[in-house]
ROMAR-387065 format. One record per residue (C-alpha): residue in one letter; x negated, y negated, z negated. Coordinates in steps of 0.25 Angstrom, whole numbers, plus 2048, in hexadecimal, padded with zeros to 3 digits. Layout:
<recs>
AXYZ
...
</recs>
This chain:
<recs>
X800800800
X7FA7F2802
X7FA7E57FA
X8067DF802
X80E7EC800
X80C7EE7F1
X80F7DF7F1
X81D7DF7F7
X81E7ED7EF
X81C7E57E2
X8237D97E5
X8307E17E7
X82F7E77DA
X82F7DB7D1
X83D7D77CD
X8397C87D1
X8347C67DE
X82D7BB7E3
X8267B87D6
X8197BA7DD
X8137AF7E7
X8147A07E6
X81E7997E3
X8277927ED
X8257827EB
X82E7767ED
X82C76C7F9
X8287617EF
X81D7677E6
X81275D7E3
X8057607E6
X7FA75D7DA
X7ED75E7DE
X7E875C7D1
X7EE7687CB
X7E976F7D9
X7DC76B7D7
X7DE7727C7
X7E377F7CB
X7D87817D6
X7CD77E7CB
X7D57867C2
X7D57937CA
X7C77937C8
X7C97997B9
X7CE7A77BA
X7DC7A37B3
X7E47967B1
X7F17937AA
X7FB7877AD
X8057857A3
X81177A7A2
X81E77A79E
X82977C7A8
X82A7737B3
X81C76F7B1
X8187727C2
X8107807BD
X8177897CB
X81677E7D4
X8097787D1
X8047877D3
X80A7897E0
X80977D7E6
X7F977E7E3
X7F978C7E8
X7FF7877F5
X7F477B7F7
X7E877C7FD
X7E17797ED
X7E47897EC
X7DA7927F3
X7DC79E7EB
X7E67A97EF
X7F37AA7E4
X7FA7B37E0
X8077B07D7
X80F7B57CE
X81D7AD7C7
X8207B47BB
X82D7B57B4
X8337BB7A7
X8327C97AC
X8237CA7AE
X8217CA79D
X8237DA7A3
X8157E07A7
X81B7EA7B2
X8217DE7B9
X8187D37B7
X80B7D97BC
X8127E17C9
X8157D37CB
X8097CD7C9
X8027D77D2
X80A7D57DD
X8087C57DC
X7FA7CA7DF
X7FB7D67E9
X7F97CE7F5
X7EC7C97F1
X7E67D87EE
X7DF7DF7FA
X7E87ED7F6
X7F37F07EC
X7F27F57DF
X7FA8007D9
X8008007CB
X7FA80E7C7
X7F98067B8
X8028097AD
X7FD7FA7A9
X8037F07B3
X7F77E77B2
X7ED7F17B9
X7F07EF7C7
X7F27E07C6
X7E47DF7C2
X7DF7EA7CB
X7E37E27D5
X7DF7D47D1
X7CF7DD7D1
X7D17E07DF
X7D27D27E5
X7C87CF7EF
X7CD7BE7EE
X7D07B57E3
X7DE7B47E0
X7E57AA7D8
X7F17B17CF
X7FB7A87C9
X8067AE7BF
X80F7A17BE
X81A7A07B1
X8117A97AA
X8187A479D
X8227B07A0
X8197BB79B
X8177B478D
X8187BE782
X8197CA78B
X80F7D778D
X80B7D2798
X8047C6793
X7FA7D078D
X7F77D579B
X7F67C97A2
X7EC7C5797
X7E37D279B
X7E37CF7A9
X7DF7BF7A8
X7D37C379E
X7D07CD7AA
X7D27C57B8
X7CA7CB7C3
X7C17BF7C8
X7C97BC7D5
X7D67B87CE
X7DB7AB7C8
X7E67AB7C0
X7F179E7BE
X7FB7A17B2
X8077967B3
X8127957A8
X81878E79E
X80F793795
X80579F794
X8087AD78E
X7FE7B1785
X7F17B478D
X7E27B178A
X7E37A378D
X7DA79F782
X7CE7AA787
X7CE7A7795
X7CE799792
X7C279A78A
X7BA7A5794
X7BC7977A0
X7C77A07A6
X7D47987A5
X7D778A7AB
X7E47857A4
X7EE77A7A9
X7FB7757A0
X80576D7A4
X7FD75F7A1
X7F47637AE
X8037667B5
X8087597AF
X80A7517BC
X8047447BA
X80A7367C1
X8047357CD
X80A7437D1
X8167407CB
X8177367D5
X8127417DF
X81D74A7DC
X8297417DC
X82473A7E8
X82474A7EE
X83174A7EA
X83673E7F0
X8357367E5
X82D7277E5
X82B71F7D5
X8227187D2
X81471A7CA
X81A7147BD
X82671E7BE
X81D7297C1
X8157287B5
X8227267AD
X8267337B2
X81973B7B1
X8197377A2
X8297397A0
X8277477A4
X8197497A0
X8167507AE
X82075B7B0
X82375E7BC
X82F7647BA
X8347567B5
X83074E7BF
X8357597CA
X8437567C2
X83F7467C3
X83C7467D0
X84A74A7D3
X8517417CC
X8497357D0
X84C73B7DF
X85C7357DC
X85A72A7D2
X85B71C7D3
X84F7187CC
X84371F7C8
X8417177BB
X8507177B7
X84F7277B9
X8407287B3
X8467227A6
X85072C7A4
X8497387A7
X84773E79A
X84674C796
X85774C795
X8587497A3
X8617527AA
X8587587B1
X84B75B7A8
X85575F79D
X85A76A7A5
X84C76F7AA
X84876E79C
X853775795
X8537817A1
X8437827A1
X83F77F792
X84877F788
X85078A78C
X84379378A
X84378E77C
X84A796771
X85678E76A
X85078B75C
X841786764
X84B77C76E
X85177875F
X84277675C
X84076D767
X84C765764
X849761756
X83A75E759
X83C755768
X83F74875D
X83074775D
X827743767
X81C74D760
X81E759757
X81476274F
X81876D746
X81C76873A
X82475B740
X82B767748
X82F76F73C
X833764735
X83D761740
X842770743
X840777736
X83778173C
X82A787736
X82578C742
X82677D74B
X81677E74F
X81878C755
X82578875E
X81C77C762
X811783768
X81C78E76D
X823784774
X81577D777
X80D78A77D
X81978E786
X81977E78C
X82777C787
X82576C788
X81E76C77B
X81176977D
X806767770
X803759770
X7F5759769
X7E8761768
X7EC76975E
X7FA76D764
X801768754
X80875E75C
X813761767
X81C759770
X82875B779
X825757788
X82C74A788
X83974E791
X83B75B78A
X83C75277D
X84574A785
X84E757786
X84E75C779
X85074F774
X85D74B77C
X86175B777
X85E75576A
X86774A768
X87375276C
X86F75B75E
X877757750
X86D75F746
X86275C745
X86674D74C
X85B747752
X85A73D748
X85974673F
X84E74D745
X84673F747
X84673C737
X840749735
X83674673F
X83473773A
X83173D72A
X825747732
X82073B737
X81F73472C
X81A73F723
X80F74172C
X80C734730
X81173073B
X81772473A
X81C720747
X82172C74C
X82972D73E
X82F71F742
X83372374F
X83A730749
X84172773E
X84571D74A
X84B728751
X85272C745
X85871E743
X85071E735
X84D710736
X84970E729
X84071B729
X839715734
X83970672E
X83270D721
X82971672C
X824709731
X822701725
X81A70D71F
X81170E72D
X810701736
X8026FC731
X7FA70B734
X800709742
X7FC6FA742
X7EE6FE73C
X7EE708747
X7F26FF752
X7FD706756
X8056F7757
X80C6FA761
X81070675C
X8156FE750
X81C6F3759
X82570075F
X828705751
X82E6F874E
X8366F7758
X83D704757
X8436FF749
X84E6F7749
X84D6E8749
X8556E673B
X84A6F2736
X83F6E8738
X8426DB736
X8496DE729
X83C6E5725
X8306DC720
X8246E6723
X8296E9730
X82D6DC736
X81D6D6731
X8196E5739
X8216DF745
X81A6D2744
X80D6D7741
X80E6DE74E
X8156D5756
X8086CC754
X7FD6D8756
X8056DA763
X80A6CC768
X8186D0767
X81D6C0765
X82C6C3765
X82D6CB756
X8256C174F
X8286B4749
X8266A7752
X81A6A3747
X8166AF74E
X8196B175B
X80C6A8761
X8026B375B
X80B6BE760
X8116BB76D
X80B6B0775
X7FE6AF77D
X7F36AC774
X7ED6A177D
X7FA69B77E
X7FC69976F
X7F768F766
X7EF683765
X7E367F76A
X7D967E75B
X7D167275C
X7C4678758
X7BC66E74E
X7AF67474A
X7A9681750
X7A968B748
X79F69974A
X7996A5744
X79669D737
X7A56A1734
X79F6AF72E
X7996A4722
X7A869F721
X7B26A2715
X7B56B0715
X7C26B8715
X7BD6C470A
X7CA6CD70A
X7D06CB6FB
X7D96D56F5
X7DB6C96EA
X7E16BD6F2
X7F16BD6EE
X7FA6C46FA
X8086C06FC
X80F6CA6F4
X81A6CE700
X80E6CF70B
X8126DD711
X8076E371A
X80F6E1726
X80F6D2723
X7FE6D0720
X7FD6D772E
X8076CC733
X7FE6C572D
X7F16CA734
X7F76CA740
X7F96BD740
X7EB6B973A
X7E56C1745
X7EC6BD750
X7EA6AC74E
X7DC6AF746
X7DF6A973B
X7D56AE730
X7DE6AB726
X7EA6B1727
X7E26BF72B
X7DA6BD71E
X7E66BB716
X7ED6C771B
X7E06D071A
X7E06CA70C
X7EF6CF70B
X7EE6DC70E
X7E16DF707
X7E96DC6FA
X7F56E46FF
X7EB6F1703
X7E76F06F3
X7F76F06F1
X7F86FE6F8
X7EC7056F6
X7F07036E6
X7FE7096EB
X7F47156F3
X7F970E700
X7F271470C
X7F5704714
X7EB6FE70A
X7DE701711
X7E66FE71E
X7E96F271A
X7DB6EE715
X7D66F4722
X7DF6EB72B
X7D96DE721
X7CD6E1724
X7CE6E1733
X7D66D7736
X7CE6CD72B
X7C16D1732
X7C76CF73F
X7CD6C073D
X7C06BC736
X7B66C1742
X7BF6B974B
X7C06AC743
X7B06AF741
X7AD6B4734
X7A46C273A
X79E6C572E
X7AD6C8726
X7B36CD731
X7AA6D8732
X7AA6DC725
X7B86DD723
X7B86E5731
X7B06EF72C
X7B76F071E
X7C36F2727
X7BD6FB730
X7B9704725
X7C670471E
X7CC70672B
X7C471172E
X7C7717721
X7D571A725
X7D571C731
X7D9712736
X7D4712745
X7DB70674B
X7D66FE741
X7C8702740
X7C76FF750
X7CC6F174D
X7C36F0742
X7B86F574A
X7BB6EC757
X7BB6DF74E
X7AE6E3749
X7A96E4758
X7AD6D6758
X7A56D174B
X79A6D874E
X7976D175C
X79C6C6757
X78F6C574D
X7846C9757
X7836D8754
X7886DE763
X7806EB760
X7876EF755
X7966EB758
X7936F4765
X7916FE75C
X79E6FC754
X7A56F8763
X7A2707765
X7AA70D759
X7B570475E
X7B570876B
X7B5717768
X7BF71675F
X7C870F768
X7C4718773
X7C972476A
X7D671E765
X7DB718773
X7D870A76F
X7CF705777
X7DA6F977B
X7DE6F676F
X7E06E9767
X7D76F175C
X7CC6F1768
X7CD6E376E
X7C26DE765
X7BB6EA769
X7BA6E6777
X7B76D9775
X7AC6DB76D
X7A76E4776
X7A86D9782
X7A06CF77A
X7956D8778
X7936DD786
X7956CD789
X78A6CA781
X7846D7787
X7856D1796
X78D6DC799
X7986D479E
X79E6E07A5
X79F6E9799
X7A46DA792
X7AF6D979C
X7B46E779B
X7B46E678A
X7BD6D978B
X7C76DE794
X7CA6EA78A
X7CB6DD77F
X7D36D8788
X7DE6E4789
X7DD6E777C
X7DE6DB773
X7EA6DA76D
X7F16CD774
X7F46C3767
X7E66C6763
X7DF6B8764
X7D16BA760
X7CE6C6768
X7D56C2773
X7CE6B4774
X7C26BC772
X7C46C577D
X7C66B9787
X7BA6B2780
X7B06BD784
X7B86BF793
X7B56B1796
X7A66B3792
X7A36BF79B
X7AB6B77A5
X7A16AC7A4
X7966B27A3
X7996B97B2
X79B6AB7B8
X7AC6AA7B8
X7AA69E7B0
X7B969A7B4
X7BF6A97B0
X7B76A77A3
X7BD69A7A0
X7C969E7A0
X7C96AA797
X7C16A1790
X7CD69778E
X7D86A178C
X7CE6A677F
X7CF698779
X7DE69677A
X7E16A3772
X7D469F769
X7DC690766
X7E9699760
X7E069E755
X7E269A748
X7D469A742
X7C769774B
X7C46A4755
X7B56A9753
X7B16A8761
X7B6698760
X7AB692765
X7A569C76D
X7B269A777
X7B268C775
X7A368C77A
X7A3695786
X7B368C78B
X7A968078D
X79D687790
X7A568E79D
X7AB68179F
X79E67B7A2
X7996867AB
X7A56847B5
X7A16747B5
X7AD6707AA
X7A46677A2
X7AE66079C
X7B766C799
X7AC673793
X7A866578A
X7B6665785
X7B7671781
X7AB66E778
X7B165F775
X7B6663766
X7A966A762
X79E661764
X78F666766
X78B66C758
X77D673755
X78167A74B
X790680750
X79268D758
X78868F763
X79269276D
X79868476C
X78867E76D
X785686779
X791680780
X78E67377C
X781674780
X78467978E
X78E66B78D
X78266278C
X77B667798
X7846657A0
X78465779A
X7766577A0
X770659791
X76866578E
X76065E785
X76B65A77B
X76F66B77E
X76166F77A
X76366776C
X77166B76B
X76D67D76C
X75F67A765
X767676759
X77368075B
X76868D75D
X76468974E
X770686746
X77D68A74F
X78569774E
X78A6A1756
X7896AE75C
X77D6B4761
X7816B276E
X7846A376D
X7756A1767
X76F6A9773
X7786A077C
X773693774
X765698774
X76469B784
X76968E788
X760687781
X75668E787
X75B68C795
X75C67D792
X74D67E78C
X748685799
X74F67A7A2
X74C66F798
X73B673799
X73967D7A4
X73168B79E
X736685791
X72E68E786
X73968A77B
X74368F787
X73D69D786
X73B69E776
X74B69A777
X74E6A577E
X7466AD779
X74F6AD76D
X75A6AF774
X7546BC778
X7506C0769
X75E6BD767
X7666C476F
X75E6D1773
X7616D8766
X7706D8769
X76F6D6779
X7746CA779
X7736C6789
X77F6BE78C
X77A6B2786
X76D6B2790
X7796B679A
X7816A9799
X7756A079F
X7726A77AD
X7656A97B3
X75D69D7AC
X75D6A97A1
X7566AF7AA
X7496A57AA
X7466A579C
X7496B479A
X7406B87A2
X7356AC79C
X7396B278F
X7346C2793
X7276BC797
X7266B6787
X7266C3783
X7356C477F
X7376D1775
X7456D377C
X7406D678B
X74D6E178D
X7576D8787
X7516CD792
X7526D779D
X7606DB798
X7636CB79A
X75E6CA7A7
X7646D57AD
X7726D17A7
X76F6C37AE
X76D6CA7BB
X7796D37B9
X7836C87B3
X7826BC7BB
X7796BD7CA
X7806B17CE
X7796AA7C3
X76B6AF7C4
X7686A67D1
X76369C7C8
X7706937C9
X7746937BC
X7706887B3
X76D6897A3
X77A6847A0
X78369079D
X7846907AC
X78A6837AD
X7876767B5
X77F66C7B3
X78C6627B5
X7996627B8
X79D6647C7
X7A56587CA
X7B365C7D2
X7AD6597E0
X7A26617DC
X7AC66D7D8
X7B166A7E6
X7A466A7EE
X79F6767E6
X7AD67D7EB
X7AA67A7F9
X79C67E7FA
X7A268E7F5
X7A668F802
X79B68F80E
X79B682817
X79067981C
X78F66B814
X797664820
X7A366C81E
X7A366E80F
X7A165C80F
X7AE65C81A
X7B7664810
X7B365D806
X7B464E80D
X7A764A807
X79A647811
X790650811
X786648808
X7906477FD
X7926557FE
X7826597FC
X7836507F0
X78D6587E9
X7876667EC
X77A65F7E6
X78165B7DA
X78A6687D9
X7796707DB
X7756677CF
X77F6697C7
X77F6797C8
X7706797C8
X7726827D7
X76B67E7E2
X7746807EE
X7836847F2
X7816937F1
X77C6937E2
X7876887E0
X7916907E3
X78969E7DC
X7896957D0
X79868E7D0
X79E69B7D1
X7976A27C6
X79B6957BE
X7AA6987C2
X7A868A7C9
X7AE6917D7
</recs>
């Protein structure tokens, strides 16, 4: 007898036909060359399983690979069905699946039916590719036993697919340690949103990429689901009036749901599933605290094993959840049941929660339940561990879900409310005292501070702020309203209004720890950040970082990670802030990482993060790395947050400037100052802003802007440096660099300021030396000391900010004998790397500015010369004879200290004059 006669022979003899051979497809099945490209790898390893719950695309994913080009292997395949769990049919039917790929028939001479199958898998000449599809059927059946013998004893030349629901008990665990199994579930059969699109646009259907996504995550990928969508979406009217109402009730999924999974489930596990659906997640105990039952974890992982949507939701399979349309189900089945009544169900949930703290999903269960005032005590109890946490949003929603009359009768929670409102910028819950910090624009509110005496790092000697457990504290301040209270000092920087409120809640953390409440280190924590914050932004750096790292131990010594990364951001900030960049990189890596493990890189907790960071890689020179710091600032700074923000804009501007977009820079520069003027007390980084408004000014030919910018605070020696520097770039463009040379000589000695300010004082003076008395030996000891200066922290921006005159007495400087030679290299490649357009010697030693003030039909003349025309032409537009023409270019040369058009116009558009 031949193959093809004991073929047909066998075929006739199974009470099924037809069960053997791929499977007939439907017109419209989507071809996913992703999953393709799996199951070719996959048919590498000896055996690979695919399981998914019903409808998940398992037969026709199969079939329609073993029907593309991706498959190059022969199949053979097998559709099992209840009856096989008996050996005598199953494997008959297994061997005539593969009889036409064996090169002569095999007898059944074998009281064991496995014998001859495997005989004949030992006589193929060719690999062959066996798949065995709803293999679930032969759970807990003999023959499982027998299939588990002949996997762990495969010829070479065949390749097994087992395809189910689930998998019966074979050694799954073994061939997956060997190398031997290649697995996919059904978040590999998921169909993501671009083939969702694919397949409804298959079927006839067109949404858009918004809808697609909404309908990928509505059914988490099921193809069975989307088949059904894509049919209803065929005749609706609109696709988003239909995609909000397809749920797991819908018509349609409920049937397929109730016929394909539930109706496999025994009555008292469907009960099971009823009772636990109120919960989003369950675990064991929350499960038998529902039910009643003592076995909930075992019908979990039943229910989870066999795919029955009920999926383990975490790494150690103790949490499970319901795909979300089969919640949908038993939900809408769950409202039509008196005992136990929904609600009833949810207060039991809401009491778990809260046992085992978790606060917020007890709310939403006593919410649910219609407990208000469960859930008004639930939030009382928990809303600072989620404000501590960040989580304000999350504290916003919780709000809003009680009714208005629950909160605005209740003290605590009408301060949460406001507290929030102003951390959030929500201006419509707050009162109108309230509303400018919380709602509007910062640059648009307040007015502009008349600024009457500069005020600079000598702060740190000012009174302090100590945090005193003994000043007297109204006797009805509640947490919620210090934090009203800190909110508010914080976002208008007022100094004292956070000190107060520190001041406050250190006394009320001494009330509860004596009661043993856990809130009092809290509350001591959250003092002590926000204290040390407000002082490093009105300018006290020394207190601010010691009450940053008090808070960022206490912080740490609960747990509090939120905090800590606050905590640990600001101290970024005051460590720059005093010149030590080595080390706030090293604590701006802890920041970072722990952001980066939390999620919280984009923060509010991170904005000072990032901007400290950008200051640093400024001062660095590397304006790309500055750039890409300031722009995570920017997202995540928490809107109302006026110093920050401010700050943020501040240090744009600089890189900006420092490129040569002197106009760009202006503006960012501005906007800085109008949410700087709505500050209540003076803003740290005052006088810096102040100095580089005038100093840009200048370098666009604004002389009279820039001068009155400066008009209110007059040339003082010993004041900030900043402010010196600026006026000393004011007086040479006066035409009086001796009366400069006085001015920085005196500042360098008894001024203040940052390092970088110093550096900046200390270069132009040595610039001004050099042009003074050319190879000037004072020129080279002065900057000299700017390299002994910065070269410990890498300070190069400073030498930056001057152009290629640097450059001169750099390279005089080497030839002293300097004992920073790699910080002058770094210098001078950064000069090259920053600013080429600046290195043609152009630049004057004036920040960049002119010598004077282009006069308008200068502007004018400078305009028309961008464009290439001889002097005829350019006098014609202009109406001016060619004699007065060459005058003005000579005066427009003099005054940019260029010698011809082109490097005019080089210069005029680093100087954002074109």
């Amino acid at each position: 007898m031949d193959a093809a006669d004991h073929f047909t022979r066998l075929e006739r003899s199974i009470p099924f036909p037809g069960r053997a051979g791929t499977p007939v497809l439907p017109a419209d099945v989507l071809t996913r060359p992703r999953l393709f490209d799996r199951l070719t790898n996959a048919v590498k390893h000896p055996v690979t399983t695919i399981t998914a719950p019903a409808g998940w695309g398992k037969t026709q994913l199969l079939a329609s690979w073993v029907r593309s080009s991706s498959c190059v292997i022969d199949v053979c395949w097998l559709t099992v069905d209840r009856g096989d769990t008996d050996p005598n049919r199953f494997w008959p039917a297994m061997l005539a699946a593969i009889s036409p790929k064996l090169s002569h028939s095999v007898e059944n001479e074998s009281d064991d039916p496995v014998v001859p199958m495997f005989e004949g898998l030992a006589t193929l000449r060719s690999p062959i590719l066996l798949i065995l599809d709803d293999i679930h059927w032969l759970d807990d059946s003999v023959v499982e036993e027998e299939l588990s013998w002949l996997l762990a004893r495969l010829p070479p030349l065949v390749h097994v697919i087992l395809s189910g629901i689930y998998l019966p008990r074979l050694p799954i665990s073994r061939l997956r340690v060997e190398g031997k199994l290649h697995a996919l579930t059904a978040k590999d059969l998921s169909f993501n949103t671009a083939e969702v699109s694919a397949m409804l646009a298959e079927s006839g259907v067109k949404i858009s990429a918004a809808a697609a996504e909404v309908l990928q995550v509505r059914t988490e990928g099921w193809s069975a689901g989307l088949r059904l969508a894509a049919l209803a979406l065929a005749e609706a009217e609109s696709s988003e009036q239909f995609l909000q109402n397809f749920t797991g009730d819908d018509a349609d999924v409920a049937d397929y749901l109730v016929s394909e999974v539930l109706a496999r489930i025994p009555v008292d596990l469907q009960d099971f599933l009823l009772r636990t659906s109120v919960c989003e997640v369950v675990t064991a105990d929350l499960a038998t605290a529902l039910t009643g039952r003592a076995d909930s974890y075992e019908v979990l992982r039943w229910m989870a094993k066999r795919n029955l949507f009920v999926i383990a939701d975490t790494p150690r399979k103790d949490w499970f959840r319901y795909h979300g349309m089969f919640a949908e189900l038993l939900r809408s089945r769950l409202k039509l049941q008196v005992d136990p009544s929904a609600a009833t169900l949810h207060h039991t949930a809401s009491r778990w929660f809260a046992d085992h703290n978790m606060p917020v999903a007890a709310f939403q269960h006593a919410c649910n339940a219609a407990r208000w005032r469960d859930a008004e005590a639930l939030l009382v109890d928990n809303w600072l561990q989620l404000y501590l946490d960040g989580q304000l949003v999350t504290v916003q929603g919780l709000l809003r879900q009680l009714p208005d009359t629950v909160v605005s009768t209740n003290g605590e929670l009408r301060f949460v409310q406001i507290a929030v409102a102003l951390a959030l910028g929500e201006g419509g819950v707050v009162n109108t005292s309230d509303a400018a910090l919380a709602g509007a624009p910062l640059e648009t509110i307040g007015v502009r501070r008349t600024p009457t005496q500069p005020e600079s790092a000598a702060l740190d000697s000012a009174d302090r702020h100590p945090l005193s457990t003994d000043l007297p504290i109204d006797p009805d301040a509640t947490t919620a309203s210090l934090v009203v209270d800190l909110e508010r000092g914080r976002l208008s920087g007022d100094l004292n209004v956070v000190a107060t409120a520190a001041n406050g809640m250190a006394t009320l953390s001494q009330r509860y720890e004596s009661h043993g409440s856990t809130a009092a280190n809290d509350l001591r924590a959250l003092a002590l950040q926000q204290l040390g914050t407000t002082e490093y932004w009105v300018g006290r750096r020394a207190d601010g970082e010691g009450h940053l790292r008090e808070a960022l131990s206490a912080s740490r010594a609960t747990d509090r990670a939120y905090l800590e990364l606050g905590c640990l951001s600001q101290l970024v900030g005051v460590l720059t802030a005093q010149n030590r960049l080595t080390e706030a990189l090293t604590v701006a890596d802890q920041a970072t990482e722990l952001a980066r493990q939390r999620g919280w890189e984009l923060t509010g907790a991170a904005a000072e993060l990032w901007h400290a960071r950008g200051w640093a890689a400024y001062m660095r020179g590397n304006l790309d790395a500055a750039e890409q710091h300031l722009a995570a600032a920017a997202t995540a700074v928490r809107r109302q947050d006026a110093a920050v923000g401010a700050t943020v804009m501040l240090v744009r501007g600089l890189v900006i400037s420092l490129r040569g977009r002197k106009r760009e820079a202006l503006t960012d520069l501005e906007a800085a100052a109008r949410i700087v003027n709505r500050m209540a007390a003076r803003y740290v980084f005052d006088d810096y802003l102040t100095a580089e408004r005038s100093r840009v000014r200048l370098a666009i030919g604004d002389a009279a802007g820039a001068a009155a910018v400066l008009e209110s605070l007059p040339p003082q020696a010993t004041g900030p440096i900043m402010l010196t520097v600026a006026h000393a770039e004011l007086m040479i463009g006066d035409g009086q660099p001796e009366r400069a040379i006085a001015l920085l000589n005196e500042a360098i000695e008894v001024g203040s300021g940052l390092v970088d300010e110093m550096l900046q004082a200390v270069i132009l003076l040595a610039l001004l030396n050099e042009q003074e008395t050319p190879q000037s030996p004072r020129a080279v000891d002065q900057i000299t000391k700017a390299i002994e200066l910065a070269a410990p922290e890498q300070y190069v921006q400073p030498f930056l900010q001057f152009g290629s005159p640097v450059n001169t007495l750099l390279r005089r400087a080497r030839r002293a004998g300097t004992r920073h030679p790699e910080f002058v290299d770094l210098v001078q490649s950064k000069l090259v790397e920053i600013a080429p357009t600046l290195h043609a010697g152009t630049v004057d030693t004036t920040h960049g500015a002119l010598v004077e003030p282009l006069t308008k039909r200068e502007m004018q003349v400078l305009r028309a010369i961008e464009e290439p025309a001889s002097l005829p032409e350019l006098s014609a537009r202009l109406f001016v004879s060619v004699n007065t023409l060459k005058a003005h270019l000579r005066s427009i040369y003099r005054k940019m200290n260029v010698n011809g058009r082109r490097a005019a116009v080089v210069k005029a558009r680093a100087l954002g004059l074109l």
